[in-house]
MDAnalysis code that builds the backbone (N, CA, C; Angstrom):
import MDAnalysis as mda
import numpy as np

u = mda.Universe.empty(258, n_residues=86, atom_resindex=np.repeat(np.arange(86), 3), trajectory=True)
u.add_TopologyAttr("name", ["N", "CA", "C"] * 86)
u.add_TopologyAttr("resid", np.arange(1, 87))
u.add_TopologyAttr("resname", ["UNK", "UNK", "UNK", "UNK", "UNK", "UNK", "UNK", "UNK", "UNK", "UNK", "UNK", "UNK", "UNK", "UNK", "UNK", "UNK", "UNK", "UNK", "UNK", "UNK", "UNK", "UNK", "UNK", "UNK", "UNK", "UNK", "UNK", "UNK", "UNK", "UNK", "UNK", "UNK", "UNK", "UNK", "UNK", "UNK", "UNK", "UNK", "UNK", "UNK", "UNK", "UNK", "UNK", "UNK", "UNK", "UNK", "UNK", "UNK", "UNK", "UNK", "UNK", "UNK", "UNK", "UNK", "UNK", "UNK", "UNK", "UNK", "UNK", "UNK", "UNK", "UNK", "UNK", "UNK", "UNK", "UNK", "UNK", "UNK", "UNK", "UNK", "UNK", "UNK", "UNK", "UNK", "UNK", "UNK", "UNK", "UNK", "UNK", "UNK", "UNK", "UNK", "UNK", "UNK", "UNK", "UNK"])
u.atoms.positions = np.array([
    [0.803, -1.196, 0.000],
    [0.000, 0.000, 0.000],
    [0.850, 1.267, 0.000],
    [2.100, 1.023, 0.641],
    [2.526, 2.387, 0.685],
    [3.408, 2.859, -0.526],
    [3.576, 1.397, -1.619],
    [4.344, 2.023, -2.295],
    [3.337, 2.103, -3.698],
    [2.206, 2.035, -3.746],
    [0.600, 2.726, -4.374],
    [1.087, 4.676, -3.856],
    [1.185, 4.464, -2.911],
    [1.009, 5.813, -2.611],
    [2.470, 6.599, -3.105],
    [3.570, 6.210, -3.029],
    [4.582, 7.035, -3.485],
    [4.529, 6.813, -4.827],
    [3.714, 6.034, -5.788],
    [3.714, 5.881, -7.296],
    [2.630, 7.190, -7.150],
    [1.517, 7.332, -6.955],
    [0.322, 8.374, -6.921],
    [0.923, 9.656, -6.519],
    [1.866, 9.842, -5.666],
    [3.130, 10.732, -5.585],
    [3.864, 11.024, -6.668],
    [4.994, 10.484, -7.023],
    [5.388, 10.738, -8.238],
    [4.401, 10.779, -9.492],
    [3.201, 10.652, -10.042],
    [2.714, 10.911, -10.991],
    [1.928, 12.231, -10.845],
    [1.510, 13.103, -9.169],
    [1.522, 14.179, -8.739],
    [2.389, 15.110, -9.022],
    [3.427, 14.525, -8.946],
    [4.791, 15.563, -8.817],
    [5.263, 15.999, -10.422],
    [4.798, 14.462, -11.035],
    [4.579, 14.702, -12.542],
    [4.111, 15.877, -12.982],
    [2.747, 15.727, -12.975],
    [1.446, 16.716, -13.416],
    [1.615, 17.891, -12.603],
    [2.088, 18.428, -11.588],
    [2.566, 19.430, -11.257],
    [3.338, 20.185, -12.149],
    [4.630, 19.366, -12.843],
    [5.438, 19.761, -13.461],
    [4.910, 20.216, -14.857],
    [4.290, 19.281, -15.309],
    [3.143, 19.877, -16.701],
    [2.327, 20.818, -16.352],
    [1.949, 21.269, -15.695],
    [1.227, 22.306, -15.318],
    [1.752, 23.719, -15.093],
    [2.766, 23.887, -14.611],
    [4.028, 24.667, -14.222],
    [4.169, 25.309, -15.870],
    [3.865, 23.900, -16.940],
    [5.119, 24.520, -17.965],
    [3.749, 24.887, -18.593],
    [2.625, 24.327, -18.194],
    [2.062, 24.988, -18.779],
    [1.554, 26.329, -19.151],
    [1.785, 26.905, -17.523],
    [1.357, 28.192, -17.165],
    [2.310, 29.225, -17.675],
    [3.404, 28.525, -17.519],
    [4.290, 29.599, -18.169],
    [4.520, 30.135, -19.964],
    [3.305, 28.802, -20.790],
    [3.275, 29.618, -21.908],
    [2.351, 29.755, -22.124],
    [1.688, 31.163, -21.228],
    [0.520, 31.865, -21.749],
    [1.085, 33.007, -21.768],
    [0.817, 33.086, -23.370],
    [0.968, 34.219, -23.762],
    [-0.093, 35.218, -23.958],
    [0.072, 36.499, -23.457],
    [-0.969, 37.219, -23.837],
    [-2.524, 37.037, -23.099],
    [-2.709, 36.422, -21.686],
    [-3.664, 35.902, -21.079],
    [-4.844, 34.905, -22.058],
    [-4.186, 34.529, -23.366],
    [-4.611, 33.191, -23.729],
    [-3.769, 32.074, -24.083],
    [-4.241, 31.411, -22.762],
    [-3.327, 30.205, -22.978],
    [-3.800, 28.947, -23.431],
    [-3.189, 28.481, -24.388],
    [-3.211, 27.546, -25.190],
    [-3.170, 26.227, -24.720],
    [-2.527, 26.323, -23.504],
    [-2.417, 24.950, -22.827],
    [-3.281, 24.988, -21.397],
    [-4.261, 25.635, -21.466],
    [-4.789, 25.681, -20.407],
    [-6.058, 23.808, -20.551],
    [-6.277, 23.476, -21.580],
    [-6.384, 22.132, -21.684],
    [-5.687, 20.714, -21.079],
    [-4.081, 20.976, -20.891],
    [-3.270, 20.610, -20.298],
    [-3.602, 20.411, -18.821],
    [-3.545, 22.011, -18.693],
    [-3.385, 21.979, -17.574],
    [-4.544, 21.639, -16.286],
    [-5.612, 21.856, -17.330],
    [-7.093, 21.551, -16.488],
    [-7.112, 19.711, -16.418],
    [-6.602, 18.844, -17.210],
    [-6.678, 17.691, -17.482],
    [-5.633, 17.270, -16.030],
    [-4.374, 17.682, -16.256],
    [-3.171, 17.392, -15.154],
    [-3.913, 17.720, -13.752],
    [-4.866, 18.815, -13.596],
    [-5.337, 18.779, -12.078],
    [-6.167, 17.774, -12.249],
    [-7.302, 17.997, -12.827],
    [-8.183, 16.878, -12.472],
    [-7.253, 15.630, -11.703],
    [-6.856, 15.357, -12.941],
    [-5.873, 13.715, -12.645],
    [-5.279, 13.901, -11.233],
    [-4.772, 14.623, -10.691],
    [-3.434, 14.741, -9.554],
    [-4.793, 14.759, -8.266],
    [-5.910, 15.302, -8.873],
    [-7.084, 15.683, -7.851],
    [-7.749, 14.309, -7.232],
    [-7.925, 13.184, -8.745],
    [-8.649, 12.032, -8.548],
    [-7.543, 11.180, -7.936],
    [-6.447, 11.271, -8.619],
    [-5.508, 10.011, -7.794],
    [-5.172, 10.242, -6.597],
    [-5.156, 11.395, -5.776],
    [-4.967, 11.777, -4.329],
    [-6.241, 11.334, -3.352],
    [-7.207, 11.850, -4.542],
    [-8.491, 11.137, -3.731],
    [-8.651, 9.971, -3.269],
    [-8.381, 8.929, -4.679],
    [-8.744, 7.478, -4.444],
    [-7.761, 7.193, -3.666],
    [-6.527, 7.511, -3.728],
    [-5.166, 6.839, -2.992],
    [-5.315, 7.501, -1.474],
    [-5.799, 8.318, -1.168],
    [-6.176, 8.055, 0.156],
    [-7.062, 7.260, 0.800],
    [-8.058, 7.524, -0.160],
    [-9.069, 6.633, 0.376],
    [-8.847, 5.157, 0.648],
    [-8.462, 4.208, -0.502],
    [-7.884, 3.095, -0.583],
    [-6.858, 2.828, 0.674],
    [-5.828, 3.967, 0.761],
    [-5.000, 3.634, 2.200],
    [-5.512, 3.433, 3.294],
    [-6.580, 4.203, 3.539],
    [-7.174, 4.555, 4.580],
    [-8.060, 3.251, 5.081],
    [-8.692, 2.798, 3.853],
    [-9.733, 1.408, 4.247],
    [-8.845, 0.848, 4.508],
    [-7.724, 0.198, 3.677],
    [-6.395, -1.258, 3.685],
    [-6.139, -0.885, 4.766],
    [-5.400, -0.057, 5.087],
    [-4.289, 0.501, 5.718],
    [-4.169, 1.096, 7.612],
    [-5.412, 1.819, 7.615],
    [-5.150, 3.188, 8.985],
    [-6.569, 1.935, 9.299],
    [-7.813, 2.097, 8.876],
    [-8.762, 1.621, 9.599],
    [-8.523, 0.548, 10.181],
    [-8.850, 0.013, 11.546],
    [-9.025, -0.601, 12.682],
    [-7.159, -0.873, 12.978],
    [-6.641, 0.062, 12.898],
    [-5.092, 0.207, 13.909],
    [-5.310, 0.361, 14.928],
    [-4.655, -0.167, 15.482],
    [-4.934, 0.266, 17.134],
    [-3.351, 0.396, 17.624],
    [-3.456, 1.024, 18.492],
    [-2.458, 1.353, 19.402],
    [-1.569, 0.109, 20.364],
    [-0.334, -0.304, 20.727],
    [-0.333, -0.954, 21.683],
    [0.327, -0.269, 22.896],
    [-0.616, 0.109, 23.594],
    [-0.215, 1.006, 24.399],
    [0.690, 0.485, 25.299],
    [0.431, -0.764, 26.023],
    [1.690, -1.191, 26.716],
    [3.247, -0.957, 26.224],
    [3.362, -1.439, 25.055],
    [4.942, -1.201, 24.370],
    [5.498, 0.253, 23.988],
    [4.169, 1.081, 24.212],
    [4.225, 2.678, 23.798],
    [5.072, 2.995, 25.256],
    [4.222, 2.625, 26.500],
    [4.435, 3.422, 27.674],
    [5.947, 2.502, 27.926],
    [6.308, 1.502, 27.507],
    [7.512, 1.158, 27.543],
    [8.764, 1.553, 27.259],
    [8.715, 1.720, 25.727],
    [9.303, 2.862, 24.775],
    [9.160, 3.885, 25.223],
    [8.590, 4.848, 26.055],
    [8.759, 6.365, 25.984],
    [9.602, 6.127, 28.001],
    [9.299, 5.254, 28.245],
    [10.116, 5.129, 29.836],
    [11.805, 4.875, 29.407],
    [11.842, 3.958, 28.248],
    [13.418, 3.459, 28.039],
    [13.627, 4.177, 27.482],
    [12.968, 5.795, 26.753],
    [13.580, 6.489, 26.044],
    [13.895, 7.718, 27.304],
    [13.154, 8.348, 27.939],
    [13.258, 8.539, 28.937],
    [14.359, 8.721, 30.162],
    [14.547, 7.491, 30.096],
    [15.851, 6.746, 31.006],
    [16.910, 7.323, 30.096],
    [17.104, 7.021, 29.154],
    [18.272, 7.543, 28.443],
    [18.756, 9.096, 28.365],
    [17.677, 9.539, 28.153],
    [17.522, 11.151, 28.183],
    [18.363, 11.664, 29.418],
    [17.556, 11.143, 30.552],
    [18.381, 11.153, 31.972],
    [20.152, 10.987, 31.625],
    [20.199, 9.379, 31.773],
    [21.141, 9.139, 31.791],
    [22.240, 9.469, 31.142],
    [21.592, 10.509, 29.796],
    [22.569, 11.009, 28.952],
    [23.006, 12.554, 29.516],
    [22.507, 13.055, 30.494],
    [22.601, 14.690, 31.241],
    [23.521, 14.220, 32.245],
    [24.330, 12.786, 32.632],
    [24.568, 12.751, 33.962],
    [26.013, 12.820, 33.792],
])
């Protein structure tokens, strides 16, 4: 799942970049590639959408915490902190 999401990333970072070049050749406040560039958001708009969403069902829904090993970890980190001032 997470590497769905850094592909939906890089094809963002893509269409960003087409968009960029797009803007920069308007000439004359008609731009020619404003077709481009309306197509590249959409796209960067829908794949952020679904790719969260999709993470979110697979992925985040019903995580839970283990709090015992949390309050463990933040005591042995803790301790160190100390022990590193002494």
């Amino acid at each position: 799942m997470c590497e769905m999401l850094i592909q939906v990333g890089a094809q963002v970072i893509g269409n960003d970049a087409a968009i960029t070049f797009g803007g920069a050749y308007g000439n004359f406040e008609l731009n020619v590639m404003m077709p481009v560039i309306a197509y590249n958001l959409m796209q960067s708009i829908s794949l952020l959408t679904n790719g969260t969403r999709v993470f979110a069902r697979r992925c985040v829904v019903g995580l839970e915490a283990d709090v015992e090993n949390a309050n463990r970890t933040s005591n042995e980190v803790w301790q160190c902190a100390l022990l590193s001032r002494q």
